[in-house]
C-alpha positions as CSV (number, residue, x, y, z in Angstrom):
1,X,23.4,3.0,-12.4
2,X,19.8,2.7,-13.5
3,X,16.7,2.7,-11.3
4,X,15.1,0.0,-9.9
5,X,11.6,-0.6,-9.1
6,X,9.8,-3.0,-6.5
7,X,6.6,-4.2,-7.3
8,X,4.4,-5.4,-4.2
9,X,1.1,-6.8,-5.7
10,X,-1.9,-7.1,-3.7
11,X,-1.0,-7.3,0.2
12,X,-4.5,-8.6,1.6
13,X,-5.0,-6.8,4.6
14,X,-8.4,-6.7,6.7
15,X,-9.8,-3.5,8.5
16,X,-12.3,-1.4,9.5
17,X,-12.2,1.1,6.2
18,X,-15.0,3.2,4.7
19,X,-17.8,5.8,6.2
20,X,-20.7,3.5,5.5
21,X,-22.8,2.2,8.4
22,X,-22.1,-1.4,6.8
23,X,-18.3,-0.7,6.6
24,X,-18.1,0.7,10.3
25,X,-19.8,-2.2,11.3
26,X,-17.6,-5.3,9.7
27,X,-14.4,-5.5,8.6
28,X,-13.5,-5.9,5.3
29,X,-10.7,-7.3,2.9
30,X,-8.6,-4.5,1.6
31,X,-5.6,-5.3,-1.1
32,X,-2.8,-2.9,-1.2
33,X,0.1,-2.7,-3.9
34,X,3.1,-0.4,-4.3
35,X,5.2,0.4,-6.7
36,X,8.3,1.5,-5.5
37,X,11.3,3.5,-7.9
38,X,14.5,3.0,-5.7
39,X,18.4,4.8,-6.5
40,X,21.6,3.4,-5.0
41,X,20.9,0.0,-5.1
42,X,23.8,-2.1,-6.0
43,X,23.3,-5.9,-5.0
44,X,27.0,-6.9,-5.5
45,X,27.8,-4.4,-2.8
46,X,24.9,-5.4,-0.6
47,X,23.3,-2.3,-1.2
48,X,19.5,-3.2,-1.3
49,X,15.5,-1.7,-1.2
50,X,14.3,-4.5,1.9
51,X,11.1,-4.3,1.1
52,X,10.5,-5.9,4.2
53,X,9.4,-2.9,6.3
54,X,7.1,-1.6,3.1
55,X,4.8,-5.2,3.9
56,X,5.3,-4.8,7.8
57,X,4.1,-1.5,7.7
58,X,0.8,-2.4,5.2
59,X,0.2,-5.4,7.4
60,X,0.1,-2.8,10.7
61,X,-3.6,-1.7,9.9
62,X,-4.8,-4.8,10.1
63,X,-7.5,-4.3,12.4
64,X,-7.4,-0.9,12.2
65,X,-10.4,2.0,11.7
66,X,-9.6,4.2,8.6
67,X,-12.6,6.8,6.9
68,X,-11.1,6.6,3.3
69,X,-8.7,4.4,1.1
70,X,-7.3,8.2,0.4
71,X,-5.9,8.4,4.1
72,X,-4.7,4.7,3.9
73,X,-3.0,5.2,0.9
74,X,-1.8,8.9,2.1
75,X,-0.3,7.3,4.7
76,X,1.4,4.4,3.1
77,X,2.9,6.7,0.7
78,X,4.0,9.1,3.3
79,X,6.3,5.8,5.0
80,X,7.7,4.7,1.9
81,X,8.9,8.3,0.9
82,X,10.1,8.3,4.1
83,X,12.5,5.4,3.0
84,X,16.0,5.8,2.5
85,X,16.7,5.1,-1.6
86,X,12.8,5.9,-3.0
87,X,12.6,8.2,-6.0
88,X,9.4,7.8,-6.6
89,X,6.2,5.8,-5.1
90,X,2.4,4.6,-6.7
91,X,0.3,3.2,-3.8
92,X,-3.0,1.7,-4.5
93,X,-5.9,0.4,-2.2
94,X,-8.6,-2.1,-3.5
95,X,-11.7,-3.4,-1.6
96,X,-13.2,-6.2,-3.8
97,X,-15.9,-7.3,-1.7
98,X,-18.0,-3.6,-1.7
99,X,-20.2,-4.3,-5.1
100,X,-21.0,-7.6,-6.4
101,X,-21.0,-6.9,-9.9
102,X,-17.2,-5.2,-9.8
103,X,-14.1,-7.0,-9.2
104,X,-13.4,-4.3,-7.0
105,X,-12.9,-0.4,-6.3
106,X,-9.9,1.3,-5.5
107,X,-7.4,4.9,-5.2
108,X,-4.0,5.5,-6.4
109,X,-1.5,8.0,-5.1
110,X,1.5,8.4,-7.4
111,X,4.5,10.9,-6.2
């Protein structure tokens, strides 16, 4: 049975997220994707990824205080590897309202 992989594109969550004066002081928009390699899946035999609990679990720090888009993406990763099924996981973390003249910056953790 092949691999399957889930692609969650740009979850737009808003938080507290950076060590800047300016970022500890507003919160900002923050996308997050994941890209998720899953085994075991068979759909015929209602064996499925419910990708579900990957957005629930983005959409928790909403609101939240995070340093670094390396501990938010740390800990994203850390959940979804803690799914049941997940070979492999790329988690990503853009804010796209930090410089005006770049569409955004971002960090990836791939494992």
């Amino acid at each position: 049975m092949a691999d399957l992989v889930i692609r969650l594109e740009e979850l737009e969550i808003t938080m507290f997220l950076g060590i800047h004066d300016f970022e500890r002081a507003r919160m900002q928009r923050v996308l997050v994707s994941a890209e998720i390699t899953v085994t075991g899946t068979d759909w015929q035999a209602g064996r499925f990824f419910d990708y579900d609990r990957v957005a629930e679990f983005i959409r928790s720090f909403n609101g939240a205080r995070i340093d670094t888009q390396e501990e938010l993406v740390s800990r994203i990763h850390g959940f979804v590897h803690g799914l049941d099924g997940v070979a492999h996981a790329a988690i990503s973390s853009k804010k796209p309202d930090v410089y005006p003249d770049a569409k955004a910056v971002g960090v990836v953790l791939r494992g």
